[in-house]
N, C-alpha and C positions, 0 to 999 in steps of 0.2 A: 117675578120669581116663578109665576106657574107658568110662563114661556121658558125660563132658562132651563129650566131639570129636563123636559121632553129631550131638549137639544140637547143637553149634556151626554143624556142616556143613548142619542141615535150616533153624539159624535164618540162615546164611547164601543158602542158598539160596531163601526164603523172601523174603528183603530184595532181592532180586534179581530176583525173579518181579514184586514190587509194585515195584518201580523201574521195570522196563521196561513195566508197563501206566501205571503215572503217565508218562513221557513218550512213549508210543506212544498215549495213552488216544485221541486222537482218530481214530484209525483204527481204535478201533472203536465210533464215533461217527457219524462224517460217509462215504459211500457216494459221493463225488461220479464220475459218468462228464463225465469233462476232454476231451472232445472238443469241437470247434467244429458246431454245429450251420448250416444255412443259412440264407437268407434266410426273414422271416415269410411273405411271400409263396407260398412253394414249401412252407411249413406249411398252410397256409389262403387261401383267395385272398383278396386285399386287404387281406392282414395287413401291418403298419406296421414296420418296426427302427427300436429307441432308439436310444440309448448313456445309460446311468445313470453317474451323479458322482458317488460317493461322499465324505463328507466325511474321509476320510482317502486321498483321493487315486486313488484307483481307479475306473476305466469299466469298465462292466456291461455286458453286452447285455440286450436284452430286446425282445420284439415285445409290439404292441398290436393288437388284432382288435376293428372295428367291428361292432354286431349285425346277422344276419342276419333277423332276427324282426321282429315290430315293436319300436320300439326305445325302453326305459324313463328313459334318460337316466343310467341307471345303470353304473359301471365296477366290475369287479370285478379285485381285487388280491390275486392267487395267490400264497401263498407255500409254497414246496414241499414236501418232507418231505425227509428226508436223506438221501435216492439219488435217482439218474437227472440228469437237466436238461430243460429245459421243454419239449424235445421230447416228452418221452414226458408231457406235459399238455394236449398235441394234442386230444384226444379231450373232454376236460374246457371246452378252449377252445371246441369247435365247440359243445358241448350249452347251456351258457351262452349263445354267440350267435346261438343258434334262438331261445333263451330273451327274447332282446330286450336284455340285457347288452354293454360292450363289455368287453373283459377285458385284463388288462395280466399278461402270464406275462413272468417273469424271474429268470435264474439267479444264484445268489448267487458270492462269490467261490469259485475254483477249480473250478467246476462250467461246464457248455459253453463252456469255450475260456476263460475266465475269468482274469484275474488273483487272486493270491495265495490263502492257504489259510486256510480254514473255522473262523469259532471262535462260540461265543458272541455277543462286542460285534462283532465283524466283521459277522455274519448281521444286527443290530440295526443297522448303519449299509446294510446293503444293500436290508433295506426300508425304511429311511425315504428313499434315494435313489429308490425306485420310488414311493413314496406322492407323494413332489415333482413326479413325473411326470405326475402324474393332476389334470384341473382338474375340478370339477363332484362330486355324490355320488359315494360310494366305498363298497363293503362287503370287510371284508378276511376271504377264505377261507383256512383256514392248514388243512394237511395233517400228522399227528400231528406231527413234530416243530417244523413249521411252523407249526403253533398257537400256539406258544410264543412264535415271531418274531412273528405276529400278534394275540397278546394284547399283547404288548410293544408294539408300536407302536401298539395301542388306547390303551394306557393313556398315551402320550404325545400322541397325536393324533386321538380319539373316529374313528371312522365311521359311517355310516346304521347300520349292523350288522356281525355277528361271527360268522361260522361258522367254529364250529371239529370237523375231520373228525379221528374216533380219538386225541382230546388224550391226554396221561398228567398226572398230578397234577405233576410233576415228573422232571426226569430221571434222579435219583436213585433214584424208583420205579420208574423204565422199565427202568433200567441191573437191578437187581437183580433184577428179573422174569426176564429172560434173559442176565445172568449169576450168578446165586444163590450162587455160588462164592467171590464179591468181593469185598470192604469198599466196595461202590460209591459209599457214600455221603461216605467218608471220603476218595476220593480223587480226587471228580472236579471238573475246574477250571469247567470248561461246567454250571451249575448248571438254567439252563432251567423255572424256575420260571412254571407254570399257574396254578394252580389260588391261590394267593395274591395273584398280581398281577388274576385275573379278579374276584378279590373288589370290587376298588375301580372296574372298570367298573359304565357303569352304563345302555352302550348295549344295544338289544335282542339276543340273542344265543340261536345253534341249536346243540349239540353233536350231531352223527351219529355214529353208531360201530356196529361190526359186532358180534351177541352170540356169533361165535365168533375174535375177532380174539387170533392168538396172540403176538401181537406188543406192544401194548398194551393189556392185561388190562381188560375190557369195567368190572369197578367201577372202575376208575381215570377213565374217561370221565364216568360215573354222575358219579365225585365231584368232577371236574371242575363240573359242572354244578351240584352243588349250591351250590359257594362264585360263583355268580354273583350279583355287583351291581347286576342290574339284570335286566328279563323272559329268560327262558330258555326253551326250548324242548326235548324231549330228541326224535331220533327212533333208534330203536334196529331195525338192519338186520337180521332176521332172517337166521342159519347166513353172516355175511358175516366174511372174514376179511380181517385188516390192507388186502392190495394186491389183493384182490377188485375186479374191473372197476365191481360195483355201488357199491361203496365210493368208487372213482376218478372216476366219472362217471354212476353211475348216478340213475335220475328223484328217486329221496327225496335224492338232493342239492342236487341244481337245484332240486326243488322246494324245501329249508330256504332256499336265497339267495334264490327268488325269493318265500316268505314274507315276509320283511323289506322287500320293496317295498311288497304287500300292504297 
């Protein structure tokens, strides 16, 4: 009996630990900063404000930026990674519309001022409200967790192309990389699968990723890349990690998007 209680009490406390990550799991998942961002205008000059519809009822915000380059007829459809909001893709925007691209950056739910909170199918209905947006070619760049939302809506709705920056094979994989402590795989609701659903594309497609990203582990990108469906490209950022400026906006990015016009 004075063996059973210890155990009782560590397997109690144990059940208790993984309880409170299974309903808490998405915070530490989703980074969203919920403030309301300004006018696109006062982002970039002559930048445009949406309002995105989502088909379960929800308005987005989102601005759209005309090229400042010569201009290739092409839009590109940012989908974020799981922190910040499209403000702080500013910078992504302007180098794109040097580039001759027009770009549509928009937050998903509960992120810049946003209605409701962040999941999975939620994220999935929030780009296809932004892809609706867009009349003319499209390439959809998706930012590691972002990848995910825009392999998803590849595989629903082809585009010119698919850059996908710092992908993880799944989020499964991601989860357990930086929490290795976890049953991550066993307990997470938001499943976020790459690297299987890229298999069935079959548009041309560029994975970038950083070879010191400690965030998601640079073979995870690799093998991203290799279950693609269709031409692939790898270009691999030398000493760039995760949220590296190079990695955010830097020229081997622009230049993978502007490959795919090419």
């Amino acid at each position: 009996m004075r063996l059973v209680r210890p155990a009782l009490i560590v397997l109690v406390v144990l059940l208790l630990l993984l309880a409170l990550v299974w309903f808490g799991q998405r915070a530490l998942i989703y980074f969203p900063d919920r403030s309301a961002v300004g006018p696109a205008a006062s982002a970039l000059p002559g930048g445009q404000d949406l309002v995105l519809s989502t088909g379960d009822g929800l308005e987005l915000g989102a601005w759209l930026f005309a090229p400042t380059g010569s201009a290739n007829g092409v839009t590109v459809l940012v989908a974020n990674g799981n922190g910040g909001n499209r403000a702080g893709r500013v910078p992504l925007a302007s180098a794109l519309t040097a580039a001759g691209f027009s770009v549509l950056l928009f937050d998903y739910r509960g992120y810049g001022g946003n209605p409701g909170s962040p999941s999975e199918e939620g994220l999935a209905q929030d780009a296809k409200a932004a892809r609706a947006a867009i009349k003319g070619p499209v390439i959809y760049l998706g930012e590691s967790l972002g990848a995910a939302v825009a392999t998803r809506l590849a595989a629903a709705d082809p585009p010119l192309g698919l850059v996908l920056r710092s992908p993880f094979t799944d989020l499964a994989a991601a989860g357990s990389a930086n929490y290795p402590f976890l049953p991550v795989r066993w307990l997470l609701r938001d499943r976020f699968s790459v690297a299987s659903t890229l298999a069935g594309i079959k548009v041309p497609t560029v994975v970038v990723y950083g070879s010191a990203d400690s965030i998601v582990p640079a073979e995870q990108s690799r093998a991203v890349a290799a279950t693609a469906g269709g031409p692939c490209t790898v270009i691999e950022v030398a000493g760039a990690d995760h949220n590296d400026p190079s990695l955010q906006h830097g020229p081997e990015l622009i230049q993978a998007v502007s490959s795919l016009v090419r």
